[in-house]
BAMI-416993 format. One record per residue (C-alpha): residue in three letters; z, y, x. Coordinates in nm, 3 decimals. Example, Ala and Ser with C-alpha at 12.3 -4.5 7.8 and 13.67 -1.06 7.14 Angstrom:
// BAMI-416993
ala|0.780|-0.450|1.230
ser|0.714|-0.106|1.367
This chain:
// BAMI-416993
unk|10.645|19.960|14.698
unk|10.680|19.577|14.770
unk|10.833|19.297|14.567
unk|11.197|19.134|14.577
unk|11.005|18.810|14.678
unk|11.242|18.609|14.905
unk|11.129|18.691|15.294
unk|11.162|18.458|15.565
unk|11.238|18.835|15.796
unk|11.339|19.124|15.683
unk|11.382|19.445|15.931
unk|11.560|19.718|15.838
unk|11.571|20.075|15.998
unk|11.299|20.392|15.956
unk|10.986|20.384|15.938
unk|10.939|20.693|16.112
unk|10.599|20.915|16.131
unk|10.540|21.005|16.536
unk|10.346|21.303|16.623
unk|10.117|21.302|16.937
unk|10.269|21.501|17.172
unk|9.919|21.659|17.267
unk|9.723|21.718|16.884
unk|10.029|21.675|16.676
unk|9.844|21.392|16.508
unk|10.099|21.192|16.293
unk|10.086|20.816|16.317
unk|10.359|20.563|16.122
unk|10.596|20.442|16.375
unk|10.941|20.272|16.373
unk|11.087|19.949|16.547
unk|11.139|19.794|16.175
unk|10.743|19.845|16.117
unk|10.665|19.725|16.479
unk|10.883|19.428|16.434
unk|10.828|19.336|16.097
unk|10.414|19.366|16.109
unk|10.502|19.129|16.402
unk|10.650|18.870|16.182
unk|10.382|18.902|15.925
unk|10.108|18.852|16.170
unk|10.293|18.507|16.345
unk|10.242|18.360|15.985
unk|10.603|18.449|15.830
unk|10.646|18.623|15.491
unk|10.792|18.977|15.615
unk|10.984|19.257|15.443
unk|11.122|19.629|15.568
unk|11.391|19.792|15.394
unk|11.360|20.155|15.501
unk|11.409|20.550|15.403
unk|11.205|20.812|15.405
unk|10.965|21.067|15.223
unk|10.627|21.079|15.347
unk|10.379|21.274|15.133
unk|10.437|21.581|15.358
unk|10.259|21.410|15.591
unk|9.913|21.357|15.421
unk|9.703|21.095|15.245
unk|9.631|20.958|15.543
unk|9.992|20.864|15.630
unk|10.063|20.716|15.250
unk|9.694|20.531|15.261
unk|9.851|20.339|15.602
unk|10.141|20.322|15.415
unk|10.002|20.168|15.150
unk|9.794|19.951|15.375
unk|10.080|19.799|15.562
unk|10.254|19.744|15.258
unk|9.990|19.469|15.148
unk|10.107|19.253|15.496
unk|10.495|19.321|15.450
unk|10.711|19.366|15.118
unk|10.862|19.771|15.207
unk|11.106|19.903|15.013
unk|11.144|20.306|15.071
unk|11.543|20.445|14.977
unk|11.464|20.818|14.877
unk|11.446|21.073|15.100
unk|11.331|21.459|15.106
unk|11.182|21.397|15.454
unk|11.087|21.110|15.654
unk|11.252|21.099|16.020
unk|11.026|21.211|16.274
unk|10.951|21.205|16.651
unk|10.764|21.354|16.942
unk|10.715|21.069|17.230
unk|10.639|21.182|17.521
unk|10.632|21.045|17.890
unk|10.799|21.235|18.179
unk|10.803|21.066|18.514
unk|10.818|20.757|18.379
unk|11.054|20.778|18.115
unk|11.013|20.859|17.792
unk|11.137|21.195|17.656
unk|11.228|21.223|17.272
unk|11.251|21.475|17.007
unk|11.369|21.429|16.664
unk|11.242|21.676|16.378
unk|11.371|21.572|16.118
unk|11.644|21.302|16.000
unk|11.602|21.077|15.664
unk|11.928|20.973|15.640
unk|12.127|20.678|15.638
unk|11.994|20.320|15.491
unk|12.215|20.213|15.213
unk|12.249|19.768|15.243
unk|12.369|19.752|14.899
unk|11.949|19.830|14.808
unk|11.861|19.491|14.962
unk|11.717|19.303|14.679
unk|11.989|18.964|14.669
unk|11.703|18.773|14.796
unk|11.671|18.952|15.096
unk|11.980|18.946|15.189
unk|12.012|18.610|15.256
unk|11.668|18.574|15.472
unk|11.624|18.318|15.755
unk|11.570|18.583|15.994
unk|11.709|19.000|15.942
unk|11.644|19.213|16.199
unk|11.880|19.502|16.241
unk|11.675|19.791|16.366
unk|11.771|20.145|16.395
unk|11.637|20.416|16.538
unk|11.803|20.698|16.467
unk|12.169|20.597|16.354
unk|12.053|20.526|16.023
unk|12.227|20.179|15.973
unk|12.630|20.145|15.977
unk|12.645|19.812|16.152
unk|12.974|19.802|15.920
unk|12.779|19.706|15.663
unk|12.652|19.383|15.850
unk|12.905|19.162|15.598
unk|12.637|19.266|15.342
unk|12.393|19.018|15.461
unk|12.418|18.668|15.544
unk|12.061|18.578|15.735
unk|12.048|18.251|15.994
unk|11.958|18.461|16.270
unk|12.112|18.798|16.307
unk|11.914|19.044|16.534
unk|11.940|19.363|16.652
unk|11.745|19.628|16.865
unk|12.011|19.886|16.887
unk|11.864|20.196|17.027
unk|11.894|20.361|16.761
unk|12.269|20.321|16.786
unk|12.300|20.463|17.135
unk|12.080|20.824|17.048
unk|12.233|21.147|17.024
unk|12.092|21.518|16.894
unk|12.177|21.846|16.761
unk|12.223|21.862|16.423
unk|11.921|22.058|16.333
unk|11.684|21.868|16.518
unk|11.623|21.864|16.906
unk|11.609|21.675|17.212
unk|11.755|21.293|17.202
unk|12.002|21.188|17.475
unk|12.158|20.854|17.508
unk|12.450|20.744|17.469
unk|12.663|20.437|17.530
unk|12.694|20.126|17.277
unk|13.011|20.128|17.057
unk|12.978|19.852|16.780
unk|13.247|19.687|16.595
unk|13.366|19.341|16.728
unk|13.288|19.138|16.383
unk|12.961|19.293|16.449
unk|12.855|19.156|16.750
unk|13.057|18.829|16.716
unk|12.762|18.761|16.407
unk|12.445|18.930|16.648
unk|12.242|18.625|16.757
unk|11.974|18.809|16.946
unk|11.976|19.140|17.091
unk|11.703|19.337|17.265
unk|11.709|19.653|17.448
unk|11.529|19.777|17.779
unk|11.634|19.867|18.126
unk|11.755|20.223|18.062
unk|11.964|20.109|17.754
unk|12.141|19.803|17.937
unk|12.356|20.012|18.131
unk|12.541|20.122|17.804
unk|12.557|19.852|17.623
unk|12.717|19.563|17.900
unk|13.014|19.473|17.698
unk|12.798|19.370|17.458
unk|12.540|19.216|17.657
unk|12.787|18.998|17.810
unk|12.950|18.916|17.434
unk|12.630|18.807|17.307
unk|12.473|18.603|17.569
unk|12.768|18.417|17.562
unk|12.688|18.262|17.243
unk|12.304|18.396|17.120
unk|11.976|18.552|17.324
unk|11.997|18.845|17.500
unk|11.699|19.022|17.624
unk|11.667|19.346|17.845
unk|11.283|19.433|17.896
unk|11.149|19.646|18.196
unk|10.797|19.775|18.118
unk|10.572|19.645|18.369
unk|10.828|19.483|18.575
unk|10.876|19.193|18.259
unk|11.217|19.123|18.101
unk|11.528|18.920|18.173
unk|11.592|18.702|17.888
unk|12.012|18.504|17.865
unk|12.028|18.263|17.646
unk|12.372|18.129|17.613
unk|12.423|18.233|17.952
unk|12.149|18.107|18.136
unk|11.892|18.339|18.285
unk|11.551|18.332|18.250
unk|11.288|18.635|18.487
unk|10.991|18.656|18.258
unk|10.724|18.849|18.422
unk|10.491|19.150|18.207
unk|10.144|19.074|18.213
unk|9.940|19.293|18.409
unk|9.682|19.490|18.135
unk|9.547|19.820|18.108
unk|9.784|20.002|17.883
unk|9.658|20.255|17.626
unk|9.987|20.288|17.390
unk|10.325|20.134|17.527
unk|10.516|20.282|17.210
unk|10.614|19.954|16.977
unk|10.589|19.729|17.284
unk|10.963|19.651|17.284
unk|10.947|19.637|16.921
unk|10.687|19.334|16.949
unk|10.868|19.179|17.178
unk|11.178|19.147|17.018
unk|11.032|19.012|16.697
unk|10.808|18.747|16.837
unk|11.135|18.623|17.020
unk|11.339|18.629|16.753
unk|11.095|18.448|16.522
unk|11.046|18.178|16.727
unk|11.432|18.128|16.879
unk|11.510|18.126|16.528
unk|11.271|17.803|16.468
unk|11.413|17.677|16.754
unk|11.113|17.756|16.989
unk|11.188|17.656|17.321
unk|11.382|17.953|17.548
unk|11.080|18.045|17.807
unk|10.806|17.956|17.542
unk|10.936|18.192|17.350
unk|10.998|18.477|17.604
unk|10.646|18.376|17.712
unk|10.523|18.456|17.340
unk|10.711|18.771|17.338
unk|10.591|18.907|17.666
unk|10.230|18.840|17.582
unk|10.225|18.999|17.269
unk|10.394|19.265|17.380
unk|10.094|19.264|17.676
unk|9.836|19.263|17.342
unk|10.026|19.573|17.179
unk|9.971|19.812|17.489
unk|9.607|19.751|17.512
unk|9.543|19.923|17.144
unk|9.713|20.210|16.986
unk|9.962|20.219|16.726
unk|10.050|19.967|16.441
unk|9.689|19.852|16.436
unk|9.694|19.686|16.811
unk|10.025|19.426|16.680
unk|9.851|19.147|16.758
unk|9.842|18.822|16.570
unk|10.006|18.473|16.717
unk|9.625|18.330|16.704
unk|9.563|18.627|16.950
unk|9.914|18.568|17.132
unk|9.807|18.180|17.199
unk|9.480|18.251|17.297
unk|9.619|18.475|17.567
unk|9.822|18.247|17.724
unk|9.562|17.980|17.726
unk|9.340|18.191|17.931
unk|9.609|18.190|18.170
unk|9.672|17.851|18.175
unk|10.044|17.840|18.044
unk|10.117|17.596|17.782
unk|10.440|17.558|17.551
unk|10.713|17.355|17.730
């Protein structure tokens, strides 16, 4: 579904279909749908290039499918399953298992304007993109959220550990923003310190905000204190409102600012549905008095 219309972000990875840990409800999931609805709704023309099979799942799952797919171009590799997760929350920290595995993305399937799109946004989450493949696209602004890149489980399904970071050196010489949170940061320094040499380098903390290098300055961006119904797609938001805006050249800490509140917005609402719009975003702030600088 979609069109090869040329998008000003495309995010690749699975869409993934995420079962309540409780009912076993599935919901559509996946940082590329997070980030990319996130796009859409600041007002660019969004894309996801993805794999998976969903009709196992229900009409319900295809009908949001389908409904998602009228805000951002998708393009769906075949599949005989779609790659799904149970989320849940342990002490704290979040606890995954993976059901079942769609398989790997194949670049070459990027329509040739797509792969030339102001923004891409590499975003696995489940070792489903070989960052090898990177010389396939030539974007302004290369992203990446790579947790997908640092999960490990057994073959036939099962609990998800981490891992640490090991991506190719042309790789991260091209990565001009990377995200990933406080658990992940620990495994990924040598390329933390790589990329905020040169690009924007975020690691976000929950409730405690997110430290945001750009080019090696620091920036402490506190979270906004709201009730939280659904954190799941929070980091998601976050990165894609930053990388949206750094790539127009935002200002450093306007952007963060941006990202942080919509991430704020996301947790209040439940799923896909609560990505909020930058209308939303900007209204938020101005209740709180801050103002772009």
């Amino acid at each position: 579904m979609g069109s090869p219309r040329a998008p000003h972000y495309v995010a690749i990875g699975h869409v993934t279909v995420d079962l309540d840990p409780m009912t076993g409800t599935p919901r559509l999931g996946g940082t590329a749908l997070y980030a990319a609805l996130a796009a859409a709704r600041f007002g660019l023309d969004a894309a996801i290039l993805t794999r998976g099979n969903f009709e196992a799942y229900g009409p319900g799952i295809l009908e949001d499918l389908a409904r998602f797919s009228r805000e951002v171009a998708v393009i769906v590799q075949e599949s005989t399953v779609p790659t799904v997760f149970t989320n849940r929350s342990v002490a704290g920290r979040r606890e995954q298992t993976i059901h079942s595995w769609a398989g790997p993305i194949d670049l070459s399937g990027l329509p040739p304007t797509w792969r030339s799109a102001p923004v891409i946004h590499f975003a696995p989450v489940a070792q489903e993109i070989d960052p090898r493949q990177a010389s396939r696209v030539s974007p302004e602004f290369l992203g990446t959220t790579p947790q997908g890149w640092m999960r490990q489980w057994p073959r036939q399904g099962g609990r998800v550990r981490l891992i640490p970071l090991r991506l190719p050196l042309e790789f991260v010489a091209r990565v001009d923003g990377f995200v990933l949170s406080t658990i992940e940061h620990t495994l990924a320094r040598d390329e933390i310190e790589a990329i905020a040499q040169r690009g924007i380098v975020s690691i976000t903390r929950g409730p405690e905000g997110a430290t945001v290098i750009d080019r090696g300055r620091s920036y402490d961006i506190p979270a906004y204190p709201v009730p939280v119904r659904d954190d799941t797609g929070a980091g998601d938001v976050f990165a894609a409102v930053l990388f949206a805006l750094r790539a127009r050249r935002e200002p450093t800490l306007w952007a963060a600012k941006m990202a942080a509140a919509a991430a704020a917005l996301k947790v209040q609402g439940v799923g896909p549905d609560a990505v909020p719009t930058r209308e939303a975003v900007e209204a938020f702030l101005a209740q709180r008095g801050e103002q772009r600088r």
